[in-house]
C-alpha positions as CSV (number, residue, x, y, z in Angstrom):
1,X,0.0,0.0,0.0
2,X,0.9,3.3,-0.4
3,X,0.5,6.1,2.2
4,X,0.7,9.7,0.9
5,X,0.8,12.7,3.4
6,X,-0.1,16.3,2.9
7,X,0.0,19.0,5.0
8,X,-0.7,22.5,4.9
9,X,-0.4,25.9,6.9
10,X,-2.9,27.8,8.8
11,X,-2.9,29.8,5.0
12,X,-4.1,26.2,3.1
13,X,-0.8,26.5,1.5
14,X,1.4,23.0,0.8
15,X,4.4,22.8,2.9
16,X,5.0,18.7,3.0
17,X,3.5,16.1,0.8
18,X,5.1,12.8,0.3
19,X,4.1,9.4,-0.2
20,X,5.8,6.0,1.1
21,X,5.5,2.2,-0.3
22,X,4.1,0.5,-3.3
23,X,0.5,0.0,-4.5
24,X,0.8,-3.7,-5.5
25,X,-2.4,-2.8,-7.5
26,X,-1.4,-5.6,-10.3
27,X,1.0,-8.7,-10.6
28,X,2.4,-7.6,-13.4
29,X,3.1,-4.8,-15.7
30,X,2.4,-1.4,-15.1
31,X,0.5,-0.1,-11.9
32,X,-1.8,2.3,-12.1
33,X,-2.0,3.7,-8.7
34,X,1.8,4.1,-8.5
35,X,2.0,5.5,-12.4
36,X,-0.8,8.5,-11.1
37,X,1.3,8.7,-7.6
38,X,4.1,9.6,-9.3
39,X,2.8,11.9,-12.1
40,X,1.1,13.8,-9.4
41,X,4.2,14.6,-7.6
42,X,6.2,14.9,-10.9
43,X,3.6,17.7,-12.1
44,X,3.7,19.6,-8.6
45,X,7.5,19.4,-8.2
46,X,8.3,20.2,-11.8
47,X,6.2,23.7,-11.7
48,X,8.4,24.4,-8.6
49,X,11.6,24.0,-9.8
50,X,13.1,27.3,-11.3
51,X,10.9,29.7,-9.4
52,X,12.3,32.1,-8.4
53,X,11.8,32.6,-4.3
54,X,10.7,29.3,-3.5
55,X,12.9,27.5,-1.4
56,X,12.2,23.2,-1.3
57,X,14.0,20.1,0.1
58,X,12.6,17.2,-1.8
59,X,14.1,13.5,-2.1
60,X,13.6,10.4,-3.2
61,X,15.6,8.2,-0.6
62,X,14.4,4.7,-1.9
63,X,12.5,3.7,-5.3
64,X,8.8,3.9,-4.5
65,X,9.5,7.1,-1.9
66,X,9.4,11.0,-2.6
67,X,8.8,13.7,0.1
68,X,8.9,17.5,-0.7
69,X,8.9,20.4,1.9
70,X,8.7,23.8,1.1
71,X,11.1,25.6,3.7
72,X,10.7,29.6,2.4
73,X,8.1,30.9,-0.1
74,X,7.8,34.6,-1.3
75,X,4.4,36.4,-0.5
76,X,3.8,36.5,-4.2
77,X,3.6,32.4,-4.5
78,X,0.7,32.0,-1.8
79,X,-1.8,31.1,-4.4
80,X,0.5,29.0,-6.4
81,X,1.1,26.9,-2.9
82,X,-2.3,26.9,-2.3
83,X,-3.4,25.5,-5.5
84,X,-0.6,23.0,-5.2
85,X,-2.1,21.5,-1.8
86,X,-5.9,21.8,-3.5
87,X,-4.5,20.1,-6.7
88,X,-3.0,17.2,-4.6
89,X,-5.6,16.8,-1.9
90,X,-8.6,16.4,-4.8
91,X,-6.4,14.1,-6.9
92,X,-5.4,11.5,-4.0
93,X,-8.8,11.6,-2.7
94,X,-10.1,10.5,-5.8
95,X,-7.3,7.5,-6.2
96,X,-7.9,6.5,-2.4
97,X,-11.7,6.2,-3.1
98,X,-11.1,4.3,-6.4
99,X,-8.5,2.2,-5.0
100,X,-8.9,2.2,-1.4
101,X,-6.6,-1.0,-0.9
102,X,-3.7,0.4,-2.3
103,X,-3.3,3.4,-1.4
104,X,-4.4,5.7,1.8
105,X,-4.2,9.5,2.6
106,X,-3.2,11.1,5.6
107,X,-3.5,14.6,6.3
108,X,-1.1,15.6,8.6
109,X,-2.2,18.5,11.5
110,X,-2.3,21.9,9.8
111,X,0.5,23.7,10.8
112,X,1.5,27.8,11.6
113,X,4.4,27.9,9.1
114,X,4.5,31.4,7.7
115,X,6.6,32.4,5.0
């Protein structure tokens, strides 16, 4: 299974998503649930890189595992963060409720983080 986390500030902007483990959705071939996983992080984390003011710490310690944090954000990318954490929360809520076995969402306790 895989557990993705998301968390958010007092703001509803992202400042930690990751996700942990494999879906084991199929025997063989291609699986779904980790294919969207990972296009969902790929598509968040790609807008990030480059912009300017936006300071992240993401990794990808093991295959299978990703986290991203955002540790400093300009006043001007609020609404890009928040659309971030919207665009993520929607997406893996649909995935848990199509494939509730293989994967599960936590959200982790909104946080103060200003930045």
């Amino acid at each position: 299974m895989i557990l993705v986390s998301l968390q958010k500030n007092v703001f509803g902007e992202l400042v930690f998503a990751a996700s942990r483990g494999h879906s084991e959705a199929v025997k063989t071939g291609v699986d779904p649930v980790c294919t969207a996983v990972s296009l969902m992080f790929y598509a968040v984390s790609a807008g990030f890189f480059d912009v300017p003011g936006l300071t992240l710490d993401v990794s990808a310690p093991e295959k299978g595992d990703f986290s991203l944090r955002v540790l400093d954000s300009r006043a001007s990318l609020k609404e890009l963060l928040k659309f971030s954490y919207d665009f993520l929360l929607k997406g893996f809520r649909k995935l848990e409720s199509s494939f509730p076995e293989n994967l599960k969402l936590e959200l982790l306790p909104v946080v103060k983080t200003v930045f």
